[in-house]
C-alpha positions in Angstrom: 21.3 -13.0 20.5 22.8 -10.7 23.3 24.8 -12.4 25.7 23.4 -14.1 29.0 21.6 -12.0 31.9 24.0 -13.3 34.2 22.1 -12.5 38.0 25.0 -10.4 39.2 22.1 -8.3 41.2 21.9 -9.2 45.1 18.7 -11.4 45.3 15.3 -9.6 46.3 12.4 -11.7 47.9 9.4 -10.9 45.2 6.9 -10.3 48.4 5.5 -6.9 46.9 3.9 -8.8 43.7 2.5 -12.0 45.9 0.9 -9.0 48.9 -0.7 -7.4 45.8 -2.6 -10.5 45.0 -3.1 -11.5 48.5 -4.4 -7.7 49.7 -7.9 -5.6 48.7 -10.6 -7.4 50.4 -13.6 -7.6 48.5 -12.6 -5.1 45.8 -10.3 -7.0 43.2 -9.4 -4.3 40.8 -7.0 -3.2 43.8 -5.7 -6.4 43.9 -4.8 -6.7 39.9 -1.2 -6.1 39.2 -0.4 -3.9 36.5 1.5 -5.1 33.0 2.8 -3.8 29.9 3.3 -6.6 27.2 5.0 -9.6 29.0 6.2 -7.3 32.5 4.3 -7.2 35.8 5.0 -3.7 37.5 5.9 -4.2 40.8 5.6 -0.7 43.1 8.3 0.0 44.9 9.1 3.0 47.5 11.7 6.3 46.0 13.5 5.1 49.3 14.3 2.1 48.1 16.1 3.0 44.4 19.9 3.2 45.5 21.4 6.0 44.5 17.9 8.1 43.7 18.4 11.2 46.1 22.4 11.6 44.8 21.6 11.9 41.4 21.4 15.0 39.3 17.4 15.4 39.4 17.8 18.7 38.0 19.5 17.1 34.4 16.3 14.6 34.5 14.2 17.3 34.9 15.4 19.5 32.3 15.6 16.5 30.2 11.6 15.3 31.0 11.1 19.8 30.0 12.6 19.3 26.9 10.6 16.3 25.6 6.8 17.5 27.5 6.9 20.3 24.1 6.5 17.3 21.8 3.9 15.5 24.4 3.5 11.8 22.8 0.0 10.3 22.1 -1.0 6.9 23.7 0.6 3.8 22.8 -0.8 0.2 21.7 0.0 -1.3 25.4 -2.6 1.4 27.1 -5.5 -0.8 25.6 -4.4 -3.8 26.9 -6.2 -5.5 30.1 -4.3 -4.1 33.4 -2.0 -1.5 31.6 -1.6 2.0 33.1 -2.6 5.1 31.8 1.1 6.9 30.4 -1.0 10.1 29.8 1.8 13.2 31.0 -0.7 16.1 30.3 -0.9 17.1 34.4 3.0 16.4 35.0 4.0 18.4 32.0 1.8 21.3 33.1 3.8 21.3 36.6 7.3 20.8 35.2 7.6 24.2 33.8 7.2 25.8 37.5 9.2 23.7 39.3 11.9 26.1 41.0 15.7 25.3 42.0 16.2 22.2 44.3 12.8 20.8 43.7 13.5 18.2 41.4 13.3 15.3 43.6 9.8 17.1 45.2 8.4 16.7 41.6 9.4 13.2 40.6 8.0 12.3 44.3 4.9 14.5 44.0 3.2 13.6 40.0 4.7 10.2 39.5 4.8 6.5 41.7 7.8 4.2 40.6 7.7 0.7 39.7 9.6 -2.2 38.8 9.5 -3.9 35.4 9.3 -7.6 36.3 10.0 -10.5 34.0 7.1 -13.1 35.1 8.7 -16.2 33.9 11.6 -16.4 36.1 11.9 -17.8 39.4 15.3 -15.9 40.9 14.4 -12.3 41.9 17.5 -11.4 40.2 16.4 -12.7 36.6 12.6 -10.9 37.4 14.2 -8.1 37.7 16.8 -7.7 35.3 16.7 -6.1 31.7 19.2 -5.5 29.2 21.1 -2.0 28.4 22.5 -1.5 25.6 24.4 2.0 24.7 24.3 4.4 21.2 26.6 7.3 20.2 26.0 9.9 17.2 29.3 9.3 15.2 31.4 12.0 13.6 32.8 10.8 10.2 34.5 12.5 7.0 32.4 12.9 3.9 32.0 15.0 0.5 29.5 16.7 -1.3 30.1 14.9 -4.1 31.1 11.4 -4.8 35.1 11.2 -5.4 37.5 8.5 -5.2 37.8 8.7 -1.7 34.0 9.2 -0.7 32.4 6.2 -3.1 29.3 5.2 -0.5 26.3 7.4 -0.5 24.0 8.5 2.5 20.5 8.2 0.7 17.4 10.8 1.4 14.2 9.4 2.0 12.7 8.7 -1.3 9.1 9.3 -2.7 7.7 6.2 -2.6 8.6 4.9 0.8 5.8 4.8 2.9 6.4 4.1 6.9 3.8 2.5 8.9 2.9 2.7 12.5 3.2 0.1 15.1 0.0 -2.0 14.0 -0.8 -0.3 11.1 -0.8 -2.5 7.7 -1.5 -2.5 4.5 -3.6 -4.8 2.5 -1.6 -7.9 1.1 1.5 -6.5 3.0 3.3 -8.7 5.6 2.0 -7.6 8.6 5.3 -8.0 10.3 7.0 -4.9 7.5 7.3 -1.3 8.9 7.3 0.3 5.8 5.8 0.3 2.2 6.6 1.1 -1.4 3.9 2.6 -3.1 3.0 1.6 -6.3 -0.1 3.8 -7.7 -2.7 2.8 -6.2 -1.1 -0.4 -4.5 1.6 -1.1 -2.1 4.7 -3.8 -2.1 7.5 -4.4 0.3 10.0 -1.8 0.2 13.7 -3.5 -1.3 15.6 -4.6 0.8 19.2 -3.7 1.6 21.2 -5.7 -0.7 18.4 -4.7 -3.5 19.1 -1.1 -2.7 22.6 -1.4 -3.0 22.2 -3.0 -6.4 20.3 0.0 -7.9 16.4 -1.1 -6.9 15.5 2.5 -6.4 16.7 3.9 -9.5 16.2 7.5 -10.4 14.8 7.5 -6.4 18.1 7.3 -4.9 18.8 10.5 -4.4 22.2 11.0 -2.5 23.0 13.5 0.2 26.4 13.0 0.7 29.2 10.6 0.0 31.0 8.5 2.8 34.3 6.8 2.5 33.0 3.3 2.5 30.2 0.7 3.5 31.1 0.4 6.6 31.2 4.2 7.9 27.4 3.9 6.0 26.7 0.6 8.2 27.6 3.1 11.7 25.5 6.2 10.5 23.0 3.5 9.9 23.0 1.0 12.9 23.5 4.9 15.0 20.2 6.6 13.3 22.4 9.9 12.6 25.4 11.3 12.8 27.3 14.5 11.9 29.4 14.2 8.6 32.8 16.6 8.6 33.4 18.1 4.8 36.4 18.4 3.3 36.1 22.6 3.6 35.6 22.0 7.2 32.0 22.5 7.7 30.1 19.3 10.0 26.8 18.7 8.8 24.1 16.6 10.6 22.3 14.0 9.1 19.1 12.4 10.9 17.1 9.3 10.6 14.5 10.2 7.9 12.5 6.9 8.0 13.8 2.7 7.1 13.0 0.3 4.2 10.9 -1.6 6.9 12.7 -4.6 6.7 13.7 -6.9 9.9 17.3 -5.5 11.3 20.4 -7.9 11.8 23.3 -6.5 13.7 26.5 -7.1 11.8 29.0 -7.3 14.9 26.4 -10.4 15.9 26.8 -11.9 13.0 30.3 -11.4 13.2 31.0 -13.2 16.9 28.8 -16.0 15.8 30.7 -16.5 12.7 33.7 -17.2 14.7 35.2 -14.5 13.4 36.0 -12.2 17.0 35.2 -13.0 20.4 32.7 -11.2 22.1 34.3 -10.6 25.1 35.9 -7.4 24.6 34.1 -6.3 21.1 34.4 -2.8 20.5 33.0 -0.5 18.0 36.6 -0.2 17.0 37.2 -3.9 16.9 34.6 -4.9 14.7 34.4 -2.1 11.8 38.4 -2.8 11.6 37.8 -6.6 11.2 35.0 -5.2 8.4 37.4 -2.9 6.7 40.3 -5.8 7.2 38.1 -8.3 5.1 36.1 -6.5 2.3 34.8 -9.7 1.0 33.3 -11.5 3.9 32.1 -7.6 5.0 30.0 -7.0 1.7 28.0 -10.3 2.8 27.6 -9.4 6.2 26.5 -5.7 5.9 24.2 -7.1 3.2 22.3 -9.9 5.5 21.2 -6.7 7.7 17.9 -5.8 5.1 17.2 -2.7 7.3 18.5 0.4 5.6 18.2 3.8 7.0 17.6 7.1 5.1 18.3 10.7 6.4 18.2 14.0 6.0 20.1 17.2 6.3 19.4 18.8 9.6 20.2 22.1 10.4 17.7 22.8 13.2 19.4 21.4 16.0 22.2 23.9 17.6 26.0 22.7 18.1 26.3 21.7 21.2 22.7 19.8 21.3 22.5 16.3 20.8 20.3 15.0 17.3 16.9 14.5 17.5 15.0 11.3 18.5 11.9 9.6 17.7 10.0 12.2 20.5 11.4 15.0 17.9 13.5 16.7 20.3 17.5 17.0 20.8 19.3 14.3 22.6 20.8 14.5 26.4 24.0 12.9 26.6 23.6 9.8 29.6 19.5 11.0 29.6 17.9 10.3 27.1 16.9 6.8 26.8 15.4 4.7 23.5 12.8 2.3 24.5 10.2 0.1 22.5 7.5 3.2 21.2 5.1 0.2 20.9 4.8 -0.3 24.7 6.1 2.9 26.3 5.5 6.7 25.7 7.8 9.0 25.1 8.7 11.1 28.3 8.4 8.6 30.6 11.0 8.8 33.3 12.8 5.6 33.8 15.4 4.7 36.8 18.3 3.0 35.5 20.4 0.6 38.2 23.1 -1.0 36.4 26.8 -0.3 35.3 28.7 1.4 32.7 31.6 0.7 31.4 35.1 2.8 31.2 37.0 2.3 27.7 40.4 1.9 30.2 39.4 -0.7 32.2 36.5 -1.9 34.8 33.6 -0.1 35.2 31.1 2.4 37.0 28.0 2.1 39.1 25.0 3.4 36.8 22.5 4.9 39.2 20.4 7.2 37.1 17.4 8.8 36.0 16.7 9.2 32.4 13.6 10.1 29.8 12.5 7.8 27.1 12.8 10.0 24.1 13.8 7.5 21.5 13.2 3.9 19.9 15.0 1.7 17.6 14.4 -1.4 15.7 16.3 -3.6 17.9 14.7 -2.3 20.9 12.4 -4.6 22.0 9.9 -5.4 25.2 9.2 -3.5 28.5 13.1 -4.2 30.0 15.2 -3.1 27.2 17.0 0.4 26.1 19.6 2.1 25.1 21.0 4.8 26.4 22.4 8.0 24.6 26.0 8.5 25.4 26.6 12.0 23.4 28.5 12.5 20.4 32.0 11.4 19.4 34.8 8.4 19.5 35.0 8.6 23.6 30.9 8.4 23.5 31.4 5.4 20.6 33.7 3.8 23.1 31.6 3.1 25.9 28.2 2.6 23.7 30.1 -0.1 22.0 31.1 -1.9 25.4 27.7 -1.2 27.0 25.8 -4.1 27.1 25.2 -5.4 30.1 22.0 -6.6 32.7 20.2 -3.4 34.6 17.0 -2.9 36.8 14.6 -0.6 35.0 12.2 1.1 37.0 9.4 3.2 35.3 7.6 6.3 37.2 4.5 6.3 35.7 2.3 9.5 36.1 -0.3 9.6 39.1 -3.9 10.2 38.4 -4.1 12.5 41.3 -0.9 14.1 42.6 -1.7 15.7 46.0 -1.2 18.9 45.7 -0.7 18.7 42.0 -2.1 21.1 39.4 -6.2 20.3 38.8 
């Protein structure tokens, strides 16, 4: 499990969530706090989010733009007792006229901003702290075709594979599987990885391209896409195309709890050389993760962009954030207070607003993301160091912005 939330945050009397109980006379749907899954939203003033009128609102902005052209549809946590609406129909419609320098003015205007609160804590500094992780689109060597120095294929999504939705099932699957093989008529668990490595797809397997080893294939994986440099030069992009649905381990865990590095200062680096330094203890590790990832080639997405995310759209290097689809929509701004870390040495106040436009199988509950650091070894640094407590703040749409659009 990730390391402790240790309450580094300067401790905040929790008055706002106790005068929300205590205030709305005789009407007491005022007085009901909001919640998504196990979080109490706590509203808080712009004025009081450190940092908020320094950042570069224009980047969120463009950022929220980009992601409003593939709007999301509601989420499971909206039916829930005392959720909020996530609908972004009205901000959307006024994001595309916003002129120069008014980036703050919008935020301000369509959306109020509240604190994701852990209930089950006492010290205001546990409430209020998350956990953010970091991710990086890697750029490795591969082939065409399999040769003695490219031996591990990156699989395309095959036929049969059937992905299901956050509570959709099938009958007699586990309920808890994300994904199906179909079988006529019927539907089994999909293999899992260890299966798939031993042939269980057969004639299915259908290789894009060849990497050097498992471990480059365990990156690409644990990453969800990456672009793939060919030996006549060319850099092709491969993106998540769908999982085998099975529950994901993450190797470097299983790694610092094997005894085998510390944790304090694991690095991307650190641990895929400790993998490529022991082949035999690696093959069992990379096999206990069951979750394996398929792609596909894509040629959409222009150089300089980032890859695509679950929302459908490119990537924004230090704005684009992946959150848990099951409780949050895409789009959704979110105020990040925290710190990131420098590959040299120390690190850097975090003070920044980004757009859920991702998810991932690790990421899980309202106070928990991962945050898109671009593409690259520098970006693979600091994602591999960035894991660490922050305050997550979502700005959930208003129902009726003054002076918004109708």
């Amino acid at each position: 499990m990730p390391p402790a939330l240790f309450p580094r945050f300067a401790a905040r009397p929790a008055v706002l969530f106790l005068a929300a109980l205590l205030i709305g006379g005789a009407d007491g749907a005022k007085s009901a706090p909001l919640r998504v899954g196990e979080a109490l939203l706590d509203p808080v003033p712009f004025s009081a989010l450190p940092g908020f009128s320094g950042d570069d609102l224009a980047a969120a902005l463009a950022t929220f733009r980009a992601t409003c052209a593939a709007q999301a549809g509601p989420v499971l946590a909206e039916a829930a007792p005392g959720a909020p609406g996530q609908d972004l129909a009205r901000p959307c419609a006024a994001a595309a006229g916003v002129p120069p320098g008014g980036a703050k003015d919008f935020f301000q205007q369509f959306f109020s901003a509240y604190r994701v609160l852990r209930p089950n804590h006492d010290a205001a500094a546990e409430r209020e702290a998350g956990f953010l992780t970091g991710y990086f689109e890697p750029e490795l060597a591969g082939s065409p075709v399999q040769t003695p120095d490219f031996t591990v294929p990156a699989l395309a999504r095959p036929d049969d594979l059937v992905s299901l939705e956050p509570g959709e099932t099938r009958p007699g699957l586990d309920p808890t599987l994300r994904a199906a093989r179909r079988d006529g008529d019927a539907f089994r668990p999909y293999p899992d990885r260890a299966a798939i490595e031993d042939g269980a797809l057969g004639p299915g397997a259908r290789p894009l391209l060849w990497l050097r080893d498992a471990v480059d294939l365990l990156v690409l994986q644990v990453q969800g896409s990456g672009r793939v440099r060919l030996p006549d030069g060319r850099s092709l992009r491969l993106a998540y195309d769908g999982r085998n649905g099975r529950p994901y381990t993450s190797v470097a865990r299983l790694i610092v709890t094997g005894g085998h590095l510390p944790l304090e200062g694991l690095t991307l680096a650190r641990w895929t050389g400790w993998l490529r330094d022991n082949p035999g203890l690696a093959r069992d590790l990379i096999r206990r993760n069951a979750s394996y990832i398929f792609f596909r080639i894509d040629d959409g997405v222009p150089e300089g962009a980032g890859p695509r995310g679950g929302a459908g759209v490119p990537l924004t290097a230090g704005r684009s954030l992946a959150v848990d689809a099951t409780l949050w929509r895409y789009g959704l701004p979110f105020w990040l207070d925290g710190s990131l870390p420098d590959p040299e040495g120390g690190t850097a106040p975090l003070r920044r607003l980004v757009v859920a436009q991702d998810t991932g199988s690790a990421i899980l509950g309202p106070a928990r993301g991962d945050l898109y650091l671009g593409t690259g070894a520098r970006a693979g640094a600091v994602a591999g160091l960035l894991r660490d407590p922050a305050r997550f703040v979502v700005l959930l749409p208003k129902q009726n912005p003054a002076g918004g659009a109708p």
